[in-house]
C-alpha positions in Angstrom: 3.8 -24.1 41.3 3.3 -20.6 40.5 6.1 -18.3 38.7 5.6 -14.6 37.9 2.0 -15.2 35.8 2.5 -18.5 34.4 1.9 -22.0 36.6 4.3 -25.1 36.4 4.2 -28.5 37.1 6.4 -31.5 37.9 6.2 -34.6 36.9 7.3 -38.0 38.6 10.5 -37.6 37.5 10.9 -34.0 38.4 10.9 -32.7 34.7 8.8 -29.3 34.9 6.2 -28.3 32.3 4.1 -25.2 32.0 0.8 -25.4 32.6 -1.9 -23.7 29.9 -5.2 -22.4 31.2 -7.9 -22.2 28.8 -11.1 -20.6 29.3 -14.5 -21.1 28.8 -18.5 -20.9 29.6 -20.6 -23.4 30.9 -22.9 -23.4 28.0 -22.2 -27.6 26.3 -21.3 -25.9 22.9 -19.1 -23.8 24.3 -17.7 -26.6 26.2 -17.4 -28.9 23.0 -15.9 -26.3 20.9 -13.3 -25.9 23.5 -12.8 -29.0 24.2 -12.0 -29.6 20.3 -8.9 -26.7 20.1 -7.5 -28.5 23.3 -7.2 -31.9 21.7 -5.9 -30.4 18.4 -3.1 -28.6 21.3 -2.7 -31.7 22.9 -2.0 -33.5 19.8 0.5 -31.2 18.1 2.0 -30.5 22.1 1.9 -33.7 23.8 4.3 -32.5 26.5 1.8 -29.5 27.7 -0.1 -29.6 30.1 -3.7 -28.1 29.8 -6.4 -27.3 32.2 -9.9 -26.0 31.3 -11.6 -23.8 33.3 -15.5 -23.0 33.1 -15.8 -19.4 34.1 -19.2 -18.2 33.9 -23.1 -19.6 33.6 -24.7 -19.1 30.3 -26.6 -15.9 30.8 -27.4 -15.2 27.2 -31.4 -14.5 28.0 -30.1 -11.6 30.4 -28.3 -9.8 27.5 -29.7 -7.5 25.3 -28.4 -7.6 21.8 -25.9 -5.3 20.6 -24.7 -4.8 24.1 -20.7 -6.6 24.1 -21.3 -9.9 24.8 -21.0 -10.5 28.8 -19.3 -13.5 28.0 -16.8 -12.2 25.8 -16.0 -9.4 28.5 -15.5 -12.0 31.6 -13.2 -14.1 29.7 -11.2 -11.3 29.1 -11.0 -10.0 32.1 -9.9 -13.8 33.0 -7.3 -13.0 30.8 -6.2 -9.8 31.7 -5.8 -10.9 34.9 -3.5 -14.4 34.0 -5.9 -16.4 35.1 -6.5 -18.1 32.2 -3.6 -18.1 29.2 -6.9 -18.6 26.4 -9.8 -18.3 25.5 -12.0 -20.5 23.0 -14.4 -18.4 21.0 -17.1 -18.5 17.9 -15.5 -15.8 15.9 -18.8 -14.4 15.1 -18.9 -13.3 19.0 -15.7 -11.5 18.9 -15.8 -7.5 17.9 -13.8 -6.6 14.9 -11.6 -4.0 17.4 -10.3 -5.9 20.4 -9.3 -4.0 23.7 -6.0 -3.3 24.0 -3.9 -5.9 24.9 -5.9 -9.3 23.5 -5.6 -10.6 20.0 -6.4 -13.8 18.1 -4.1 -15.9 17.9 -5.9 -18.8 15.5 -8.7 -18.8 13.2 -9.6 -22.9 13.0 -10.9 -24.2 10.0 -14.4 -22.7 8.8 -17.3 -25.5 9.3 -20.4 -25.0 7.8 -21.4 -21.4 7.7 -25.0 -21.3 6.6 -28.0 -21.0 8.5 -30.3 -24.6 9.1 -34.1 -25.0 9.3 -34.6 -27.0 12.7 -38.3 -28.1 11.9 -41.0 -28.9 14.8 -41.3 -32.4 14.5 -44.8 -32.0 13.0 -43.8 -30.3 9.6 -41.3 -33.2 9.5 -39.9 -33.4 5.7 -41.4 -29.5 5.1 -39.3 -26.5 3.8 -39.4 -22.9 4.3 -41.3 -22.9 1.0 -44.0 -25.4 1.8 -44.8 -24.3 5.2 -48.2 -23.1 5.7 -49.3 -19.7 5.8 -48.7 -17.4 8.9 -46.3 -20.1 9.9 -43.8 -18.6 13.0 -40.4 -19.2 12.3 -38.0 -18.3 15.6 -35.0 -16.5 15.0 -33.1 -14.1 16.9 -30.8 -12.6 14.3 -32.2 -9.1 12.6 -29.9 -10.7 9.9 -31.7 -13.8 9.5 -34.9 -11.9 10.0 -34.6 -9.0 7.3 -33.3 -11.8 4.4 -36.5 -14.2 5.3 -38.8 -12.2 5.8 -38.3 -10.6 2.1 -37.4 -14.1 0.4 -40.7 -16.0 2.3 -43.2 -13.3 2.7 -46.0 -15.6 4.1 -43.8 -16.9 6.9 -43.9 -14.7 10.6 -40.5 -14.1 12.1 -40.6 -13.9 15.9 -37.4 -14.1 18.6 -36.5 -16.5 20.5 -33.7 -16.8 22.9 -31.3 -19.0 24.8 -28.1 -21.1 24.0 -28.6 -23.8 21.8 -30.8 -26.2 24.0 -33.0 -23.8 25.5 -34.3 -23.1 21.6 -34.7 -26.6 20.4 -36.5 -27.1 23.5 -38.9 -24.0 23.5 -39.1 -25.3 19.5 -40.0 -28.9 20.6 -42.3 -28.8 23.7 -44.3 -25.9 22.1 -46.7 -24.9 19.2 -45.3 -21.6 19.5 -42.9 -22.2 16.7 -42.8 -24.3 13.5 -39.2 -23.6 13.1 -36.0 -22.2 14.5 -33.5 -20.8 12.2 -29.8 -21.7 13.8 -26.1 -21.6 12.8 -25.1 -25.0 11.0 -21.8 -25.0 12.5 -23.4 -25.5 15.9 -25.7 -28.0 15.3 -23.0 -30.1 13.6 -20.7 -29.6 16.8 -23.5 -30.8 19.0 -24.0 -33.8 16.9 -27.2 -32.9 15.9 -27.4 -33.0 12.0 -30.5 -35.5 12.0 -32.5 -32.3 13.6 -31.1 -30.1 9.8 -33.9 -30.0 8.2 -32.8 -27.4 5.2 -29.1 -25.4 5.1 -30.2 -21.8 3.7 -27.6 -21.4 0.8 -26.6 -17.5 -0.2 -29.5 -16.9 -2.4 -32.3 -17.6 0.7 -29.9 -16.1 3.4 -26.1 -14.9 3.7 -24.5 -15.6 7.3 -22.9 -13.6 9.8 -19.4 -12.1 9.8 -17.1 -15.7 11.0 -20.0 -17.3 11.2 -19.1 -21.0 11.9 -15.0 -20.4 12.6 -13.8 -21.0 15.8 -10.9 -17.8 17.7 -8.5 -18.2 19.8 -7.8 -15.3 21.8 -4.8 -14.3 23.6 -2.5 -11.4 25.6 -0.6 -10.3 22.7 2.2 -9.9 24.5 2.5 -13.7 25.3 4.8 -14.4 22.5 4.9 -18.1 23.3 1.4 -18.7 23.4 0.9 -16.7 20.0 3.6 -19.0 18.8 2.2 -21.8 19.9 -1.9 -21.2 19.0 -0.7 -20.1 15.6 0.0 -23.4 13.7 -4.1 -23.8 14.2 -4.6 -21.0 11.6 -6.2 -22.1 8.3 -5.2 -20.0 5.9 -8.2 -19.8 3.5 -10.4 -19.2 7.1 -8.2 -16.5 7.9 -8.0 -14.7 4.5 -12.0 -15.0 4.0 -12.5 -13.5 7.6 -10.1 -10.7 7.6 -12.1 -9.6 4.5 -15.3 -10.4 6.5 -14.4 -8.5 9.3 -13.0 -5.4 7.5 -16.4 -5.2 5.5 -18.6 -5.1 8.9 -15.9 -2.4 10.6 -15.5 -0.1 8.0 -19.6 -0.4 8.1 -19.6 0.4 11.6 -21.9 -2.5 12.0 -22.8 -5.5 14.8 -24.7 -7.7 16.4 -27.8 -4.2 16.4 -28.0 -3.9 12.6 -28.8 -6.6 9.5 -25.3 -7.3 7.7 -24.4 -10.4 5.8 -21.2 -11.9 3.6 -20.5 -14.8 1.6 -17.1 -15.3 1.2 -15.1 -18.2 -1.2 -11.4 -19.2 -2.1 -11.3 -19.9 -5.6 -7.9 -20.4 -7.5 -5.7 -17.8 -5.6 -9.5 -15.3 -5.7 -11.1 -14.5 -2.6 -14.7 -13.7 -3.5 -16.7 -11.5 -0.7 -20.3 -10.8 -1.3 -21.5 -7.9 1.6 -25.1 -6.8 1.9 -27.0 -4.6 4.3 -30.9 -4.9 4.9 -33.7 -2.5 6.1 -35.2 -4.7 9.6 -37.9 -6.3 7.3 -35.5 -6.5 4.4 -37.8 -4.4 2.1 -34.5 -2.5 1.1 -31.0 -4.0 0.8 -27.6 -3.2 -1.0 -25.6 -6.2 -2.1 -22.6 -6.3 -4.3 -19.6 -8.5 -5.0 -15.9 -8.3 -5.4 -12.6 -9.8 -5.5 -9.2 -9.7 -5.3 -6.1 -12.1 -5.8 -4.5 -13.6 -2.6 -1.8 -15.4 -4.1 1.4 -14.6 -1.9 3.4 -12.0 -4.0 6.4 -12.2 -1.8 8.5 -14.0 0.7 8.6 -10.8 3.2 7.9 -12.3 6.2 5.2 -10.6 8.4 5.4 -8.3 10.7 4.2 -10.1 14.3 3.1 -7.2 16.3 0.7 -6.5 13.3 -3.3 -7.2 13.8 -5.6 -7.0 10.9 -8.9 -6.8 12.4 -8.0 -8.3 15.7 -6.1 -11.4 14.1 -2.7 -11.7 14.4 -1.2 -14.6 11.5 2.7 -14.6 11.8 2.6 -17.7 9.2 0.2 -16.4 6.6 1.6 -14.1 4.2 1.2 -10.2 5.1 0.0 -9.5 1.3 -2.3 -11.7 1.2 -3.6 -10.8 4.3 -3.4 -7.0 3.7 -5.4 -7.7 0.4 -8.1 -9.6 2.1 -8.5 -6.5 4.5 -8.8 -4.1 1.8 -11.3 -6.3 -0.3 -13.3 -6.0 3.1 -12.9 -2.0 3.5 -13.7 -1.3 -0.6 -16.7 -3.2 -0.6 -18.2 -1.6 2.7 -16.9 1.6 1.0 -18.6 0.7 -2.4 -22.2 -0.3 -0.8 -21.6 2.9 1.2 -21.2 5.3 -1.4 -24.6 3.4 -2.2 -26.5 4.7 0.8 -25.6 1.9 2.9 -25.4 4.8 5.8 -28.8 5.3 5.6 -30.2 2.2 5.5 -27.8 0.9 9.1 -29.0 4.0 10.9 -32.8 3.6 10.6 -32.3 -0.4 11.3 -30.4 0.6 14.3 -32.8 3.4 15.8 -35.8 1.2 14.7 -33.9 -2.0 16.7 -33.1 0.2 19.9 -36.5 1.6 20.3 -37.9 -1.9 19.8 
């Protein structure tokens, strides 16, 4: 039964429940990894009742990168419109300014964040090092692209495109490639770690802003929901991707231009190391800093706030206002460095690609 936005439902013995809609593509990742928030939901909420709700085909090929993702934009409007109560989505894809009226509501704990080798099967037991010369490596992340190409000069960086499957199998039934360069944290939510063939630590290539942390994202006015989402928080996640997310705002940056972090928790430290690359990564500016993120006070936080789209009623406001201006200083530090310079020809050397 329907009631103003929200949808009920009786049980056998007439006790009523609400009913949660969460939203999703059709894409099997996407599926798994919202399939995974709903157990953790249904575990902590036994007595709600969830539905999942595929909205849209994967259409990634279509979209041109640095445009909002499609995706992103029809699950809002899903949103907006009640039809679905929220949304399951790799952080990474999420903006670091929200539209009015949606926020995240939980940042899960951080898998693995790096970047993996997926090898054709016949460099089995090869590295990015030993592959032969002129090798193509697939990749369609300017990010990826501008840190290889400097670190293995004799290897070819081409795109390719398409979820997950669609590259393995363009990487498999082909010579066109001899490797793929994909995010660890999807391979390992697929169940594919047998096809890992090397994780790229920092010092070969530094991942994407939330790279490998699941977002839940919500009306922020749904004060139950927020409630309810927000004991999925992890705090560490949180604190290292507020900073993340700062550094590539105050940059002005996104999917169009080649910017990496590395980010660590370390006794009551958050380390964040930010970097931005030329397209073939001939030039780059990297620095580090840190800052403490032990809670200072008992204050309690301020609900309404968002830092960076994230709202985190149960981590302290400090801590997180600390992470946020670790992020800005940094951006501010490499761009007092020329950092300007270096985006804006990546981006008008990307858009005229």
């Amino acid at each position: 039964m329907e009631e103003g936005p929200y949808k009920y439902i009786r049980d056998g013995n007439g006790k009523v429940s609400r009913v949660i809609r969460i939203g999703t593509r059709k894409s099997q990742l996407a599926r798994i990894q919202t399939d995974s928030v709903a157990d953790k939901l249904k575990e902590l909420y036994p007595d709600v009742h969830l539905e999942i709700g595929e909205s849209l085909p994967d259409l990634l090929p279509l979209l041109k990168i640095g445009e909002k993702s499609l995706f992103t934009k029809e699950l809002e409007n899903a949103l907006e419109k009640n039809e679905v109560d929220l949304v399951v989505h790799s952080l990474k894809d999420l903006p670091t300014t929200l539209p009015p009226g949606f926020t995240i509501g939980a940042v899960l704990k951080r898998e693995n964040p790096h970047d993996a080798v997926v090898l054709h099967p016949k460099h089995a037991g090869k590295t990015l090092d030993t592959l032969p010369e002129n090798s193509v490596i697939g990749t369609s992340s300017l990010r990826r692209a501008a840190q290889l190409k400097k670190r293995f000069p004799h290897l070819d960086f081409k795109d390719i495109r398409g979820n997950l499957n669609t590259r393995l199998k363009k990487l498999d039934d082909k010579d066109d490639f001899s490797a793929i360069i994909l995010a660890a944290a999807g391979l390992r939510r697929m169940g594919w770690d047998d096809r890992i063939s090397q994780i790229l630590g920092p010092e070969d290539c530094m991942y994407a802003v939330g790279q490998g942390a699941l977002a839940v994202e919500v009306r922020a006015r749904d004060a139950d929901i927020l409630e309810m989402v927000s004991v999925l928080h992890d705090p560490d996640t949180v604190l290292r991707c507020i900073a993340e997310r700062a550094f590539l705002k105050r940059l002005e940056g996104g999917c169009s231009v080649p910017v990496a972090v590395h980010t660590q928790v370390k006794d009551c430290q958050l380390y964040l190391t930010g970097a931005v690359y030329s397209l073939d990564g001939s030039e780059s500016l990297k620095e580090t800093m840190q800052t403490s993120i032990a809670a200072e006070s008992e204050v309690s936080v301020d609900e309404q706030v968002q830092r960076v789209g994230v709202t985190a009623a149960k981590i302290p406001g400090d801590a997180q206002d600390r992470a946020e201006k670790l992020g800005a200083d940094l951006a501010d530090l490499l761009l007092g460095k020329g950092a300007k310079e270096i985006l804006t020809v990546a981006r008008q050397l990307n858009d005229a690609r």
